[in-house]
PQR file of N, CA, C, O and H, with PARSE charges and radii, in Angstrom:
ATOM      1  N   UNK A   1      12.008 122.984  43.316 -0.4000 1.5000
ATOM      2  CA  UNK A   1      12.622 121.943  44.128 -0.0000 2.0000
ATOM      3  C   UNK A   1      12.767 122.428  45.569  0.5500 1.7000
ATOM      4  O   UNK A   1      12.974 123.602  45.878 -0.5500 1.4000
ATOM      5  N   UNK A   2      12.652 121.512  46.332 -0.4000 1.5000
ATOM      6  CA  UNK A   2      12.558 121.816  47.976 -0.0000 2.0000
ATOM      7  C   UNK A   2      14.223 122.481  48.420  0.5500 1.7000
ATOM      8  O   UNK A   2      14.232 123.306  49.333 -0.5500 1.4000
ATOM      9  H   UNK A   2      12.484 120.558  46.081  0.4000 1.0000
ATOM     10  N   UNK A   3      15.468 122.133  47.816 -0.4000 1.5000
ATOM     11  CA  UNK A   3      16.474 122.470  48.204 -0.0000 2.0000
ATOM     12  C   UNK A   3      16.173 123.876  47.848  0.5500 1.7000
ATOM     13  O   UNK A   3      16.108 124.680  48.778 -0.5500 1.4000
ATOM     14  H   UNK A   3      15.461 121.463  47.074  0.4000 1.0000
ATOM     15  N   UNK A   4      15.919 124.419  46.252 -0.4000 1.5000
ATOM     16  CA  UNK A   4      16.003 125.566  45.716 -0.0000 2.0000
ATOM     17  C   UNK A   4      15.386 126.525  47.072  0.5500 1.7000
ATOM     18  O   UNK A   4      16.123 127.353  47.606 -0.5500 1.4000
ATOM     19  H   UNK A   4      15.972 123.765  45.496  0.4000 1.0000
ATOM     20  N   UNK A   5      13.822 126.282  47.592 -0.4000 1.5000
ATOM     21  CA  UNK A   5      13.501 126.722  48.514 -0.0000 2.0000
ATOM     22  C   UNK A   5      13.809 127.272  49.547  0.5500 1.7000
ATOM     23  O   UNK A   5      13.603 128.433  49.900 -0.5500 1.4000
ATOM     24  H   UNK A   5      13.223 125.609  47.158  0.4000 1.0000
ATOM     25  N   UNK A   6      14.656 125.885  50.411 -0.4000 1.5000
ATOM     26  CA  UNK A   6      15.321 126.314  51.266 -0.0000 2.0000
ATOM     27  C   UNK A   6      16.380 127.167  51.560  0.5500 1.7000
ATOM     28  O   UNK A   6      16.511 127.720  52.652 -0.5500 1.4000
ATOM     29  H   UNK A   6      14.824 124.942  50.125  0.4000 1.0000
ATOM     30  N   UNK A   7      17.481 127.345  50.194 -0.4000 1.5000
ATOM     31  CA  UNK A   7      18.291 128.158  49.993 -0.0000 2.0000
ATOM     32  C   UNK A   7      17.573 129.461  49.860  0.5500 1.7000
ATOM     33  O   UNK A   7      18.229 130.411  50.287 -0.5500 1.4000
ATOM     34  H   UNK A   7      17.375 126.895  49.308  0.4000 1.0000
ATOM     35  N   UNK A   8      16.559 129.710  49.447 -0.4000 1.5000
ATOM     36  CA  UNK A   8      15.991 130.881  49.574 -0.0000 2.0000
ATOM     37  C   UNK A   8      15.523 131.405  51.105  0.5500 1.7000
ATOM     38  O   UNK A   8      15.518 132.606  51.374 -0.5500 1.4000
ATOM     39  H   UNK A   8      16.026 128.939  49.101  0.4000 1.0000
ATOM     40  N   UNK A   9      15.217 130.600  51.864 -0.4000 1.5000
ATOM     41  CA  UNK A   9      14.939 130.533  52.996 -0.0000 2.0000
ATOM     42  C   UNK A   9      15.927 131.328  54.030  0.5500 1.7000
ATOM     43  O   UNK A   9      15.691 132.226  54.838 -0.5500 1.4000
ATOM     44  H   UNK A   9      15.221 129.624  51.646  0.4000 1.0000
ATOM     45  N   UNK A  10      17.366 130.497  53.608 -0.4000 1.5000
ATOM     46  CA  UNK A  10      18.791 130.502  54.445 -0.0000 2.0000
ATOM     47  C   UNK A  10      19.063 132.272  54.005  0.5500 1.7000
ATOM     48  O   UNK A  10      19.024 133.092  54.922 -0.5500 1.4000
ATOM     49  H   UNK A  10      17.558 129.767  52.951  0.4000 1.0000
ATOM     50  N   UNK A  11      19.271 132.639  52.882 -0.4000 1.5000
ATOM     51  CA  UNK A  11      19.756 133.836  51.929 -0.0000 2.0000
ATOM     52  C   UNK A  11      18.762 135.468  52.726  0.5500 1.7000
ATOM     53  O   UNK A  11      19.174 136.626  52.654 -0.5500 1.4000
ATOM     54  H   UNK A  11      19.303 131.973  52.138  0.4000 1.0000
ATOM     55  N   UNK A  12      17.195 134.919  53.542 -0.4000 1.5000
ATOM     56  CA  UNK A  12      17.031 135.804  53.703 -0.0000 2.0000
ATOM     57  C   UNK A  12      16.429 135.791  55.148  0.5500 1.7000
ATOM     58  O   UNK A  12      15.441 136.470  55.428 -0.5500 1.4000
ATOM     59  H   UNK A  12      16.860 133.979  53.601  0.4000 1.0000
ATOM     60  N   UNK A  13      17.196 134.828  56.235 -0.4000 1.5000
ATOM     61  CA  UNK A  13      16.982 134.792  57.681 -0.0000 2.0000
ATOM     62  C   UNK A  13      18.286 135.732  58.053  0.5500 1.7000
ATOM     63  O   UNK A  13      19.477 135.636  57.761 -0.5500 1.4000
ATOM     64  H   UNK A  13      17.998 134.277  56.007  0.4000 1.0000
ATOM     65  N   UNK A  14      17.705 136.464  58.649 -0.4000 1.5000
ATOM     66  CA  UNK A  14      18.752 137.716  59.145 -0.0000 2.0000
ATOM     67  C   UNK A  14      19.243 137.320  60.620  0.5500 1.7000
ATOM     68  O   UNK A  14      19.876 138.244  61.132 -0.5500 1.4000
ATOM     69  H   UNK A  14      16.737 136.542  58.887  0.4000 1.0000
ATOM     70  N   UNK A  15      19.121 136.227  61.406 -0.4000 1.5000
ATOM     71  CA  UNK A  15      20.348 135.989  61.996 -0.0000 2.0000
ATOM     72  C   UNK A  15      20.995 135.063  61.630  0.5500 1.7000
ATOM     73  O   UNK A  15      20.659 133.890  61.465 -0.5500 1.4000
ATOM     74  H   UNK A  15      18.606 135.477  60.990  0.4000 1.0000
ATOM     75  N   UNK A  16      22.207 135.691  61.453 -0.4000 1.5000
ATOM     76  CA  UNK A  16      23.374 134.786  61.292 -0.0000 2.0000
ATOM     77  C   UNK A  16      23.817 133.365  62.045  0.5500 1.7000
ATOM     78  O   UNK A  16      24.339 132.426  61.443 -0.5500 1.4000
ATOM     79  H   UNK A  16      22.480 136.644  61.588  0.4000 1.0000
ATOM     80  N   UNK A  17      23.629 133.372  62.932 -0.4000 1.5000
ATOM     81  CA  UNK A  17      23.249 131.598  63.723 -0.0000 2.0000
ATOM     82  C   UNK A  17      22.636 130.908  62.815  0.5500 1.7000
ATOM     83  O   UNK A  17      22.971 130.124  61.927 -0.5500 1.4000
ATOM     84  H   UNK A  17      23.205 134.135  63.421  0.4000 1.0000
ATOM     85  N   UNK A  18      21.732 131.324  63.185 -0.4000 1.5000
ATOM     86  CA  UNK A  18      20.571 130.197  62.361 -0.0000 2.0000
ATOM     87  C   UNK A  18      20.876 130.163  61.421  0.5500 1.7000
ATOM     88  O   UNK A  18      20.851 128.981  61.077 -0.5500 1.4000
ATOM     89  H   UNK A  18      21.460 131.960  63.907  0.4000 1.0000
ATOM     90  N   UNK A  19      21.465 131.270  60.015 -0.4000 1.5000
ATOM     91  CA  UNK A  19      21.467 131.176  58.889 -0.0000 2.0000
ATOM     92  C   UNK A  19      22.594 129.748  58.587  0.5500 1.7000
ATOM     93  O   UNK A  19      22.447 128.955  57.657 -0.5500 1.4000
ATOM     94  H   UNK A  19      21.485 132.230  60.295  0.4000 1.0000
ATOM     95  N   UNK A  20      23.468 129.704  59.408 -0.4000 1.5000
ATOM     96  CA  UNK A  20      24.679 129.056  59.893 -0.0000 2.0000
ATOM     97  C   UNK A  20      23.804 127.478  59.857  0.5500 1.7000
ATOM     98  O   UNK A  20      23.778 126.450  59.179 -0.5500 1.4000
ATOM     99  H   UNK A  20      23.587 130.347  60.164  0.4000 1.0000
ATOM    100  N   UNK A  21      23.292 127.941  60.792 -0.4000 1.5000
ATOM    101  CA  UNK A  21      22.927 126.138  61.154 -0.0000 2.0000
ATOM    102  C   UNK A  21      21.803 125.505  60.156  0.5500 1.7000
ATOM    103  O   UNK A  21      21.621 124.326  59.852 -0.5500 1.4000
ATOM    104  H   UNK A  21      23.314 128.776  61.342  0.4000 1.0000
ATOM    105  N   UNK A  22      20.979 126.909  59.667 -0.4000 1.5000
ATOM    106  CA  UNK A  22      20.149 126.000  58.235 -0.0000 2.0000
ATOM    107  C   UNK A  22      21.355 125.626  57.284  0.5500 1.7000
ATOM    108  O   UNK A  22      21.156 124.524  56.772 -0.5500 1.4000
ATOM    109  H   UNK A  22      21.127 127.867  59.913  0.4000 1.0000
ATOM    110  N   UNK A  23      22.368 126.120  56.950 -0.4000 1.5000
ATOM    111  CA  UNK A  23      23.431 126.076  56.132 -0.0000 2.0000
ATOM    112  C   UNK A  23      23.716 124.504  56.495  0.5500 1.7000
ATOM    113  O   UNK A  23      23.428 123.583  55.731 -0.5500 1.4000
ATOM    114  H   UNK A  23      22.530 127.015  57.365  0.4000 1.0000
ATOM    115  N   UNK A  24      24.348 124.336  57.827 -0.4000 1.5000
ATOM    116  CA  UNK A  24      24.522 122.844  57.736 -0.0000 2.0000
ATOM    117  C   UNK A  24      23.942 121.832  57.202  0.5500 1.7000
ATOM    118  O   UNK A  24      24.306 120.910  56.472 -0.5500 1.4000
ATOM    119  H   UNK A  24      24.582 125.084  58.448  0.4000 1.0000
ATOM    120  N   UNK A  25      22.295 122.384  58.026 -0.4000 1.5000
ATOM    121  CA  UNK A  25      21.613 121.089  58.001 -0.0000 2.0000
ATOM    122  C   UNK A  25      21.394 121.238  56.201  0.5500 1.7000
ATOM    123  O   UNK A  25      22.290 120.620  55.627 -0.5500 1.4000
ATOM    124  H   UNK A  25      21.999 123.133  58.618  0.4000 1.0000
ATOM    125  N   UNK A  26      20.805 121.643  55.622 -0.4000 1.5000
ATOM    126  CA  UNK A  26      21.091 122.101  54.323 -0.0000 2.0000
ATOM    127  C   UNK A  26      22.089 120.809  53.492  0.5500 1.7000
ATOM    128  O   UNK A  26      21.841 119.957  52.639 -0.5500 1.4000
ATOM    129  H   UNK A  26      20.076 122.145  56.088  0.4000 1.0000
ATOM    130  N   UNK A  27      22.992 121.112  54.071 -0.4000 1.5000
ATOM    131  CA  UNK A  27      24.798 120.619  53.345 -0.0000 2.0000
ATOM    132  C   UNK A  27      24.708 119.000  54.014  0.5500 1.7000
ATOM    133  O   UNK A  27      25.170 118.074  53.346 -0.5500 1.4000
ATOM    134  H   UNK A  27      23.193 121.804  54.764  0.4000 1.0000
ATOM    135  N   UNK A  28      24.226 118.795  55.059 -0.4000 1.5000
ATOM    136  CA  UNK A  28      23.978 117.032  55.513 -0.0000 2.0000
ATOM    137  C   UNK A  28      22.733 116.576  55.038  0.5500 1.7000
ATOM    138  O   UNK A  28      22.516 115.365  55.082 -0.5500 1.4000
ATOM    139  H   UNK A  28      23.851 119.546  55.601  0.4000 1.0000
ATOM    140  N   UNK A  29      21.920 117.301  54.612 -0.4000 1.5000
ATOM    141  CA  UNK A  29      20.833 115.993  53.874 -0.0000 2.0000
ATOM    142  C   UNK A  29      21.396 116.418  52.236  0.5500 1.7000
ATOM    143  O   UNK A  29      21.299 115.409  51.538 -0.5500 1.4000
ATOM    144  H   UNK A  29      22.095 118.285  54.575  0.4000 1.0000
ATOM    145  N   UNK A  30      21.763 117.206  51.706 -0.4000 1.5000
ATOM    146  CA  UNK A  30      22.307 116.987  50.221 -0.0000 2.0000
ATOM    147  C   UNK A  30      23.424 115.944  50.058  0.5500 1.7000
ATOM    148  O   UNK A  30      23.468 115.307  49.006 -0.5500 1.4000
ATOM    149  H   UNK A  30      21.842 118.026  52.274  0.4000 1.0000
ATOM    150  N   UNK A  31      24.456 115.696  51.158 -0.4000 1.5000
ATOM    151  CA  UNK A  31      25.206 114.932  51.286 -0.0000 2.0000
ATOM    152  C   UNK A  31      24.142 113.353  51.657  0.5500 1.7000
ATOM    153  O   UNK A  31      24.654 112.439  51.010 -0.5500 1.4000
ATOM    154  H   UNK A  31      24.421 116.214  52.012  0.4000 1.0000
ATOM    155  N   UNK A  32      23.237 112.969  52.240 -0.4000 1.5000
ATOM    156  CA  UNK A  32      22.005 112.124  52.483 -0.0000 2.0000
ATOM    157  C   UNK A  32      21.625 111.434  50.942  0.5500 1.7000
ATOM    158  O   UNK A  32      21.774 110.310  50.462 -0.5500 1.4000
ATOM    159  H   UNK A  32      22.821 113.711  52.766  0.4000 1.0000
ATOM    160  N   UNK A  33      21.161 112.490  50.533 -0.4000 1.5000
ATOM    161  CA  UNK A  33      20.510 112.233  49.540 -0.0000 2.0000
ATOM    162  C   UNK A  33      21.422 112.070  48.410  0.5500 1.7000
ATOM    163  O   UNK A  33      21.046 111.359  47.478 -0.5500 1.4000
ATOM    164  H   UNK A  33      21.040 113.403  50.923  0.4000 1.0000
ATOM    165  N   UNK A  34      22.561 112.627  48.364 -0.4000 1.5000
ATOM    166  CA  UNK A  34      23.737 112.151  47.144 -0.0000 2.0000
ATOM    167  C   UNK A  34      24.124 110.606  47.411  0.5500 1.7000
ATOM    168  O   UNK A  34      24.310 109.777  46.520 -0.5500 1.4000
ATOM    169  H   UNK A  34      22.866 113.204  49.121  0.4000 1.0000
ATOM    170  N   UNK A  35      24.199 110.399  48.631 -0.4000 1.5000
ATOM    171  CA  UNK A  35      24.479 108.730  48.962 -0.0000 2.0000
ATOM    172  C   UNK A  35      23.391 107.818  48.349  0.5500 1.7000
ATOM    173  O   UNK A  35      23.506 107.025  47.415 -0.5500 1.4000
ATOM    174  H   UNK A  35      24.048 111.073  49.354  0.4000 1.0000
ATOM    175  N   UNK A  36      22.118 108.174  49.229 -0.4000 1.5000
ATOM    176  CA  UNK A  36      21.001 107.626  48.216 -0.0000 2.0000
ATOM    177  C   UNK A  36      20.874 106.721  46.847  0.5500 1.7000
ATOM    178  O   UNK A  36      20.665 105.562  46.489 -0.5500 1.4000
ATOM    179  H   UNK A  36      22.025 108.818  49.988  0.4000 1.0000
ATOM    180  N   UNK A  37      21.238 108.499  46.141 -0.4000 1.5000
ATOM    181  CA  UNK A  37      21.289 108.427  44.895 -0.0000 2.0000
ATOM    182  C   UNK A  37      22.222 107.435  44.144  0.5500 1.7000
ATOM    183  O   UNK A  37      21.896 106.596  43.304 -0.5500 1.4000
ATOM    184  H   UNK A  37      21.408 109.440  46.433  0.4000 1.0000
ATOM    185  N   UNK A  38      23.726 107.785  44.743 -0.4000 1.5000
ATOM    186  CA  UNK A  38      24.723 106.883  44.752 -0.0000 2.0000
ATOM    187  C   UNK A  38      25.701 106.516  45.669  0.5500 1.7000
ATOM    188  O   UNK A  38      26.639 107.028  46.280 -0.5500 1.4000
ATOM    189  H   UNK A  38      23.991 108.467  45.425  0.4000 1.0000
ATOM    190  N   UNK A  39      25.188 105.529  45.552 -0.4000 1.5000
ATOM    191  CA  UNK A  39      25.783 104.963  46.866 -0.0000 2.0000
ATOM    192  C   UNK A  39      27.231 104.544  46.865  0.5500 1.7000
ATOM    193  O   UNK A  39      27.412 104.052  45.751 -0.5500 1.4000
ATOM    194  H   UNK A  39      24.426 105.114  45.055  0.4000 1.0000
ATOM    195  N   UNK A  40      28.608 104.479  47.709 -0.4000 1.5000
ATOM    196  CA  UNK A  40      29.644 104.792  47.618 -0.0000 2.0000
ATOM    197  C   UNK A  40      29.894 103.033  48.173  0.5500 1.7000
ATOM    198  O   UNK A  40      31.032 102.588  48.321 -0.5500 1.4000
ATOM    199  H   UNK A  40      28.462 104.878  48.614  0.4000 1.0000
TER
END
């Protein structure tokens, strides 16, 4: 799965910024795509 990926991605970018800000963006399209899925 593309998330699984990306978490692998985040776990082994060695600056901490970025690791930070893939983290977000990360955490706002899972939040995206949970709406999607079900919508509130």
């Amino acid at each position: 799965m593309l998330i699984k990926k990306y978490q692998r991605l985040i776990e082994l970018e060695p600056n901490e910024l970025k690791r930070n800000i893939y983290q977000a963006v990360l955490e706002d399209l899972m939040s995206l795509l949970e709406n999607k899925v079900a919508p509130k």
